[in-house]
C-alpha positions as CSV (number, residue, x, y, z in Angstrom):
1,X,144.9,46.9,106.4
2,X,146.4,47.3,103.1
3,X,146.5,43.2,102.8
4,X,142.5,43.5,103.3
5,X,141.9,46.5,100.8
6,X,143.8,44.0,98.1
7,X,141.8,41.1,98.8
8,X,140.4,39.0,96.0
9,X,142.8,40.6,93.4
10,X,146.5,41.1,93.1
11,X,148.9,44.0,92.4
12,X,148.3,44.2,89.2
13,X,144.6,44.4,89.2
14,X,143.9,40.2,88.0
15,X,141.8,38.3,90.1
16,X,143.3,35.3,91.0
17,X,142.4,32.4,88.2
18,X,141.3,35.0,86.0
19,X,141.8,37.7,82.8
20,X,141.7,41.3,83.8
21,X,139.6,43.0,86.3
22,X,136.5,44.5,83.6
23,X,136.3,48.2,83.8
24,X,132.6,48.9,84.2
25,X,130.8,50.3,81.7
26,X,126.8,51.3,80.7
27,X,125.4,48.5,78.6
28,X,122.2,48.6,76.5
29,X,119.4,47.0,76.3
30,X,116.8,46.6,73.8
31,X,118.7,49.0,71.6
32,X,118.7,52.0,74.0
33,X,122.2,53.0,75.7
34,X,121.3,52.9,79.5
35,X,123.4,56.5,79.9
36,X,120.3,58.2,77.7
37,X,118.2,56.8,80.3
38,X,120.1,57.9,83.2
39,X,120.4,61.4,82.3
40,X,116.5,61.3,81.6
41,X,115.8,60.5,85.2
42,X,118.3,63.2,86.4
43,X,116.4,66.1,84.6
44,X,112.8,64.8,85.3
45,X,111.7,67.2,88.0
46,X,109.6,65.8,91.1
47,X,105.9,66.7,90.9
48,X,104.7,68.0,94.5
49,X,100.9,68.4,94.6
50,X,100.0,72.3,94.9
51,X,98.6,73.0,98.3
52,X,95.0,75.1,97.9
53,X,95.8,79.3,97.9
54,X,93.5,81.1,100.2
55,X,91.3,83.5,98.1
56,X,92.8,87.4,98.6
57,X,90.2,90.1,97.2
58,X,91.0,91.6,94.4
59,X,93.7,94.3,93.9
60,X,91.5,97.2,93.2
61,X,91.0,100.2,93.9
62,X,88.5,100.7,97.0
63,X,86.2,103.7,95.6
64,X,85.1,105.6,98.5
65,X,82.7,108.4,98.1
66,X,82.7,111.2,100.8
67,X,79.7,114.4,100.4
68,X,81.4,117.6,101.3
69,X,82.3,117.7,104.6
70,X,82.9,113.9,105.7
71,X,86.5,113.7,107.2
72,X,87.5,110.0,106.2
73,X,90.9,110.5,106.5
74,X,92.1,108.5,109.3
75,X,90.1,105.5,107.9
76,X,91.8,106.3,104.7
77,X,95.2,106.0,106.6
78,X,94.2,102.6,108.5
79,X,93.6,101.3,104.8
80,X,97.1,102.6,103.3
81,X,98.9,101.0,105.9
82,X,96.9,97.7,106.2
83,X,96.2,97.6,102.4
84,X,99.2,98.3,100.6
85,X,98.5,96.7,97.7
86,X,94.9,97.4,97.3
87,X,95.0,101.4,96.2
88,X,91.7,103.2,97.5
89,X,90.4,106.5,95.3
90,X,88.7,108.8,96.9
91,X,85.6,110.2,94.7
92,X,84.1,113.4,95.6
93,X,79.9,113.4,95.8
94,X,77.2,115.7,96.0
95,X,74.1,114.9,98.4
96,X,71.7,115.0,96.0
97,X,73.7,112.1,93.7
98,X,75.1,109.8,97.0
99,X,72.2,107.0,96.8
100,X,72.6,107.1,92.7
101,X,76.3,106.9,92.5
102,X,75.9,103.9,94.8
103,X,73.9,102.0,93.1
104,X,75.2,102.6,89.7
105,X,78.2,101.2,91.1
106,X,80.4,104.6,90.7
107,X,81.6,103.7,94.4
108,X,81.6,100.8,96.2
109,X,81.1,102.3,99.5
110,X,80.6,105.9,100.5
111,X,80.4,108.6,103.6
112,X,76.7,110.2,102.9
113,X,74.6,112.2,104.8
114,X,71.6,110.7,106.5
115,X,68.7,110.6,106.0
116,X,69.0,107.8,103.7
117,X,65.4,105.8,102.4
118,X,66.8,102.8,100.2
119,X,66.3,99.4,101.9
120,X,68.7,98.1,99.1
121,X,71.6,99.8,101.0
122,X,73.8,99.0,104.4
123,X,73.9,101.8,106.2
124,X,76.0,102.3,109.4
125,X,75.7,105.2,111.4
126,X,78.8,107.1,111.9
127,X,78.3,110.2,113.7
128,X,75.8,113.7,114.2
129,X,77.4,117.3,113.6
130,X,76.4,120.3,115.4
131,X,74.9,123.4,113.3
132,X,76.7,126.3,113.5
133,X,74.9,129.9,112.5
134,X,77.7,131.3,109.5
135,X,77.1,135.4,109.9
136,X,79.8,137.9,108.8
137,X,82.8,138.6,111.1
138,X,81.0,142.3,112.3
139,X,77.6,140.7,112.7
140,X,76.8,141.3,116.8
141,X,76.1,138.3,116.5
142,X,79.7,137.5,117.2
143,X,79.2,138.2,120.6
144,X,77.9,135.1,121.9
145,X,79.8,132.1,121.9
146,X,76.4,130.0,121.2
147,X,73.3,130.5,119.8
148,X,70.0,129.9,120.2
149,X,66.6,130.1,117.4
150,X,65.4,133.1,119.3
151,X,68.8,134.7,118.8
152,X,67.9,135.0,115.2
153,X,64.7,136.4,115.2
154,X,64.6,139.4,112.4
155,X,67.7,137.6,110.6
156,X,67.8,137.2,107.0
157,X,67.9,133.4,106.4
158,X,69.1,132.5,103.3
159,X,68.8,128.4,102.2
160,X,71.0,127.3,99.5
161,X,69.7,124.8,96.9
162,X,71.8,122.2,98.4
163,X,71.5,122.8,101.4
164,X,71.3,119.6,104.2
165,X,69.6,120.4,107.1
166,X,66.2,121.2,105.9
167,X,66.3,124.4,107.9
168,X,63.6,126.2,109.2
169,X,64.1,129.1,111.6
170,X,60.8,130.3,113.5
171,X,61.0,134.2,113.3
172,X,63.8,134.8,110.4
173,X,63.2,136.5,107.0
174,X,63.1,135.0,103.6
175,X,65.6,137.2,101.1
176,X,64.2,139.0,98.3
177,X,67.1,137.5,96.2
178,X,67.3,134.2,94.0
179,X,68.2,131.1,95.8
180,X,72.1,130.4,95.9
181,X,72.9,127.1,94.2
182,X,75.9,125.8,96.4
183,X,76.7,126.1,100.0
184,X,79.4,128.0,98.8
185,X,77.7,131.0,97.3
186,X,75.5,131.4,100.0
187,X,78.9,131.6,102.5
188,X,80.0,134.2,99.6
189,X,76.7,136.2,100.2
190,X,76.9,136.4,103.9
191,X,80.5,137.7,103.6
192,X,79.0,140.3,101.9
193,X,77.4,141.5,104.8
194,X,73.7,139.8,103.6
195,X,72.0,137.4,105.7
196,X,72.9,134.2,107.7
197,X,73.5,130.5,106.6
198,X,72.7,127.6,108.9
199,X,75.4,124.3,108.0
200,X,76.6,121.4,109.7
201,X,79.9,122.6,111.4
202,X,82.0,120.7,108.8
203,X,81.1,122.6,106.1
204,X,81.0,125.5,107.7
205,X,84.9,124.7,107.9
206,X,84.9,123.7,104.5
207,X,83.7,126.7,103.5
208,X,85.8,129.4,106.0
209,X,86.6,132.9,105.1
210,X,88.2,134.9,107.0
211,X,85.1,137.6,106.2
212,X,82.9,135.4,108.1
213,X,82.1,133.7,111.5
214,X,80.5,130.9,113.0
215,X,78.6,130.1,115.9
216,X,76.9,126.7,117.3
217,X,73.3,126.7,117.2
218,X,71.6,125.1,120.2
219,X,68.5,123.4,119.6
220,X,69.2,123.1,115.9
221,X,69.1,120.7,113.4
222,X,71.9,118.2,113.7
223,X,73.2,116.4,110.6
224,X,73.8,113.0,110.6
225,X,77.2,110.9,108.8
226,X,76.9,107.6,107.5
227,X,79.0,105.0,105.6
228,X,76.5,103.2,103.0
229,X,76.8,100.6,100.3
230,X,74.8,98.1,98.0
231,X,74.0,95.1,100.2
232,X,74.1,93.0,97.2
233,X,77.7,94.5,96.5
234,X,79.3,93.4,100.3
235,X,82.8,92.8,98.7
236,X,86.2,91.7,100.9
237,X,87.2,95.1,100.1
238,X,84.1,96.6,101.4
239,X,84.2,94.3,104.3
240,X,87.9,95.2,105.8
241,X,86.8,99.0,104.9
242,X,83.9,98.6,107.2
243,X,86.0,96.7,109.6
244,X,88.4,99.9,109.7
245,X,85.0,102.4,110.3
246,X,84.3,99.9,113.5
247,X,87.8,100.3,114.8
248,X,88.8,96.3,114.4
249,X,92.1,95.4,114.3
250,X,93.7,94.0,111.8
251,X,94.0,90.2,113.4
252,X,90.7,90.8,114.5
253,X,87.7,88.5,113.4
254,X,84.1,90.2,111.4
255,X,81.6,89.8,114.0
C-alpha cells in the first residue's frame, strides 16, 4: 500500500526525471490574483426567488360599536383569542347616533337596535329582547311574576327621550312632569315611587337599583339586536367579525 501511495515520485518528493515537485499556488491572470476572485464567489450570497405572501388584513383595531344594552362579549372573546394581533375597541353608542357613526366611519361594524332604514348598510339580525314593566320594589305590582297591558291600566307611564320601544300603553297616564332625557333618569324617577318605565330587559339590567323591580310584559313590544355595517366598507376584519356573530369556526370557509 505504502509503495502505491508513493507512486510517480520518490522519498524525497522529485518525480522521477524531474526538478522538484511545484507547490501549488494561485496564479493571475489578466492582472487580477485568482485568490481576490475566490473569496468574491465565497461571500456572494445565492438569490432564491421570494415565493408570493398571502395578503393578512391589517393590524387594526376592529371598532365595534354596541347601543346600551347589547352584550357582545363572548364575540369579543372569540376575537381576542382568534385575533391576537388585531386589537378590537369597543366604542359605546347612543341609538339615536348608530346609523351616523357608521357611516362616518367612527366604527367599522356595530350592535344597534333595529329598526334600521338605510339600504347602504348590512344588517344581520341578531336577536329580539322581551320588555320588562320597571315599577318600584313596593309597587303591588310586584306580585305577579308577568305582566300583561291590562295590568297597567291607571299607571303613570312615563317615556324617556330615548327611549326604544316606541311605547304605547292603552289605558295608562301621561305624567304632568317634563320628559326624562335618558333611560336612566326615568329608572331614577320610578325609584322614587313615580310611575312605570317600559325597556327591553337588557337595559332594564343595565339600569338595576335595588329601589326598583321588573317584570316581563306579555304582549309588549319586543326590541330587536342587530350587527350592521357599511356595505361598501366589508373589510377582512369585518368579515371574520361577522364570521364570529354566525358561530363559524375558525378553519371554517365564508359561505
Amino acid at each position: 500500500m505504502s509503495g502505491q501511495r508513493g507512486k510517480g515520485r520518490d522519498a524525497s518528493g522529485r518525480r522521477p526525471g524531474g526538478g522538484p515537485a511545484r507547490s501549488a499556488k494561485p496564479s493571475a491572470r489578466d492582472g487580477k490574483p485568482a485568490g481576490r476572485a475566490a473569496t468574491s464567489a465565497r461571500s456572494a450570497k445565492p438569490t432564491t426567488a421570494r415565493e408570493p405572501v398571502e395578503a393578512s388584513p391589517p393590524p387594526g383595531p376592529f371598532r365595534l360599536g354596541a347601543v346600551p344594552g347589547a352584550t357582545p362579549g363572548k364575540w369579543i372573546d372569540t376575537w381576542q383569542e382568534r385575533m391576537p394581533r388585531h386589537p378590537l375597541e369597543l366604542v359605546a353608542l347612543t341609538v339615536a347616533a348608530q346609523v351616523e357613526a357608521l357611516r362616518a366611519g367612527d366604527v367599522d361594524a356595530a350592535i344597534v337596535r333595529l329598526p334600521l332604514a338605510a339600504a347602504d348598510l348590512h344588517v344581520i339580525p341578531l336577536y329580539e329582547e322581551v320588555p320588562v314593566v320597571v315599577c318600584a320594589r313596593d309597587s303591588h305590582l310586584t306580585v305577579a311574576d308577568e305582566l300583561s297591558p291590562a295590568d297597567l291600566a291607571g299607571e303613570v307611564l312615563i317615556v324617556p327621550a330615548d327611549d326604544v320601544l316606541d311605547v304605547a300603553v292603552p289605558g295608562t297616564v301621561p305624567p304632568r312632569f317634563a320628559q326624562p332625557d335618558t333611560t336612566e333618569d326615568a329608572i331614577e324617577t320610578v325609584a322614587a315611587g313615580v310611575g312605570i318605565v317600559v325597556v327591553p330587559m337588557s337595559l332594564a339590567r343595565l339600569h338595576h337599583r335595588k329601589d326598583v323591580e321588573h317584570r316581563p310584559l306579555r304582549d309588549g313590544p319586543a326590541s330587536g339586536v342587530a350587527l350592521a355595517w357599511v356595505a361598501e366598507r366589508t373589510t377582512p376584519l369585518v368579515e371574520t367579525f361577522v364570521g364570529i356573530v354566525r358561530g363559524r369556526s375558525a378553519r371554517s370557509s365564508r359561505t
